[in-house]
C-alpha positions in Angstrom: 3.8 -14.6 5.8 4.5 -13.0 2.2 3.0 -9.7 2.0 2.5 -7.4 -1.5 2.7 -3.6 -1.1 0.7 -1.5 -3.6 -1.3 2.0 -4.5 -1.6 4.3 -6.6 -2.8 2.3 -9.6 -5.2 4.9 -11.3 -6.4 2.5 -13.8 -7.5 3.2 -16.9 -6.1 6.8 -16.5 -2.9 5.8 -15.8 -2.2 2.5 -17.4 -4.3 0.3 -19.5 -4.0 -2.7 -17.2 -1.8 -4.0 -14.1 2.1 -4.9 -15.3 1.8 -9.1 -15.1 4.5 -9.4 -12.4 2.5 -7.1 -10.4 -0.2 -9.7 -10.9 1.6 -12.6 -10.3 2.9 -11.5 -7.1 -0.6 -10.7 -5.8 -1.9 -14.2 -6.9 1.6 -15.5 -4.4 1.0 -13.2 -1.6 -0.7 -14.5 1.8 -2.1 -10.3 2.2 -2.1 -7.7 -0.1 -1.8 -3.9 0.8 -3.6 -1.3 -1.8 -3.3 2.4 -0.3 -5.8 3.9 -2.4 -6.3 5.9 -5.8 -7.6 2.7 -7.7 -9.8 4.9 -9.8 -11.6 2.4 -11.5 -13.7 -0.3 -9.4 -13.1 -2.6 -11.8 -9.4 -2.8 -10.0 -10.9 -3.9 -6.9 -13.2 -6.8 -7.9 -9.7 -7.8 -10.1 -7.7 -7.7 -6.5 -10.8 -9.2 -4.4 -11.0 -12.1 -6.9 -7.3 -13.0 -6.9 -5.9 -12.2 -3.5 -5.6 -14.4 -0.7 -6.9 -11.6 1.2 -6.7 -7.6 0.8 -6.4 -5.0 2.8 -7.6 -1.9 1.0 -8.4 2.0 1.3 -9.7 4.6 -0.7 -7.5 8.2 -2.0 -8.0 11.0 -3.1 -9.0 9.8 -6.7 -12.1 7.6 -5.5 -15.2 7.8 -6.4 -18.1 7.8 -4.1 -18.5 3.9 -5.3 -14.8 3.2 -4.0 -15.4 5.3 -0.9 -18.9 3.7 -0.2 -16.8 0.1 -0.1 -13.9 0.9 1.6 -12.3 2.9 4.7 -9.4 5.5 4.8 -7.5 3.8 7.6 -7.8 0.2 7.4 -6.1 -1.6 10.2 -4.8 -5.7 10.5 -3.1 -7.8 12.8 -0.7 -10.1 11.2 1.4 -12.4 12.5 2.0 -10.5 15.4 2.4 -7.2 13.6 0.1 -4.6 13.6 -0.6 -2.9 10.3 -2.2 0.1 9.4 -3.4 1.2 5.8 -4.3 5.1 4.6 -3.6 7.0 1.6 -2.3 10.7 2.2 0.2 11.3 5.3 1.1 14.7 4.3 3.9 16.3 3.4 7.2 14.7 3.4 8.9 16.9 6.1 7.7 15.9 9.5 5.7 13.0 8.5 7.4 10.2 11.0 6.5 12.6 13.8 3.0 13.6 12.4 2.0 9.5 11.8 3.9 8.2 14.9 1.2 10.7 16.7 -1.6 9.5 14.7 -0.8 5.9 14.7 0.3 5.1 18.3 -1.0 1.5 17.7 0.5 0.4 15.0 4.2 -0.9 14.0 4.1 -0.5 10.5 1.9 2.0 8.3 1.5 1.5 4.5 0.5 4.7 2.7 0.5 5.8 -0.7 -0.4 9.3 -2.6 3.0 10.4 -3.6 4.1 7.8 -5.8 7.2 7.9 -4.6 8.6 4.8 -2.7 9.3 5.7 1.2 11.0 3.3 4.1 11.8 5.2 7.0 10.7 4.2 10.7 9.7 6.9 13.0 11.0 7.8 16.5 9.0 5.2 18.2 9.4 2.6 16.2 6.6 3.0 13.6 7.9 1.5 10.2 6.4 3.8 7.4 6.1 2.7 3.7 5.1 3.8 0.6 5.2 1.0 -2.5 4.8 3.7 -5.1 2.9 3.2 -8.3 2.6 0.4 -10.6 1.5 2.0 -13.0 2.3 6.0 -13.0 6.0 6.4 -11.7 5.8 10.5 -12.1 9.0 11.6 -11.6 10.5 8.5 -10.3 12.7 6.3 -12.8 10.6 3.2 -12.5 7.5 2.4 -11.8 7.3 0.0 -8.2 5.6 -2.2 -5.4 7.3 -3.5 -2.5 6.9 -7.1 -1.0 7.6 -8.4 2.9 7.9 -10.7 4.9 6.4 -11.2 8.6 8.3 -14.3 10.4 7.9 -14.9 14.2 5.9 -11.6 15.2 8.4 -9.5 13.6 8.3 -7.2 9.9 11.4 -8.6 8.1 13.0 -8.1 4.7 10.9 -5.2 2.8 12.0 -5.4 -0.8 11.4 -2.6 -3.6 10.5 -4.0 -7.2 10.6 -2.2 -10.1 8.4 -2.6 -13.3 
């Protein structure tokens, strides 16, 4: 199962549009992952019309429209794996601890807010990652979105893209 890893788009604040290989990728994926601070609805309908399927939350940038459609924790068993979805995790410092306690039920967590990319896996075994942004890459070098695979119940290659 190909998964695509987003957030953070802020469209049309931050960017006109989405990059096309960001695009593309989403049309390939079997899920996609967006962890909030679309801005713009109008992102949304654009992911629910061309992903296979989506799993979404709102952030701290949404709009009551965005908040009245989706959660802040969205949660999916795939292949085997349990996934969790939410935008903010706090700060950096003691956030494996701090979402392992939160999250006891899930292997892997996708979370956004910071724009910066993040793979670390927490004490227990929770796999914590942040794609980045597509479209607003602060004061990272590139902006980025992160892909993965799920084969035989497991969460295998995780791979950071850069636009």
């Amino acid at each position: 199962m190909h998964l695509l890893l987003t957030s953070d788009t802020h469209l049309p604040k931050r960017a006109r549009e989405l990059p096309a290989e960001l695009l593309e990728g989403i049309e390939s994926a079997d899920v996609v992952f967006h962890a909030g601070d679309w801005v713009d609805v109008r992102t949304l309908h654009l992911l629910q019309t061309r992903a296979s399927r989506l799993v979404a939350v709102y952030g701290n940038n949404d709009g009551p429209e965005l908040r009245a459609r989706l959660p802040e924790v969205a949660r999916a068993e795939l292949g085997g794996v349990r996934f969790g979805a939410v935008h903010e995790t706090g700060p950096a410092q003691g956030r494996e601890r701090r979402c392992a306690e939160r999250f006891p039920d899930l292997d892997v967590l996708v979370f956004g807010h910071s724009h910066i990319p993040w793979d670390t896996t927490a004490a227990g075994g929770l796999r914590l990652l942040n794609p980045g942004s597509p479209t607003d890459r602060r004061r990272q070098p590139h902006c980025t979105y992160m892909t993965a695979e799920v084969t035989d119940g497991r969460l295998g290659e995780v791979r950071l893209h850069r636009l």
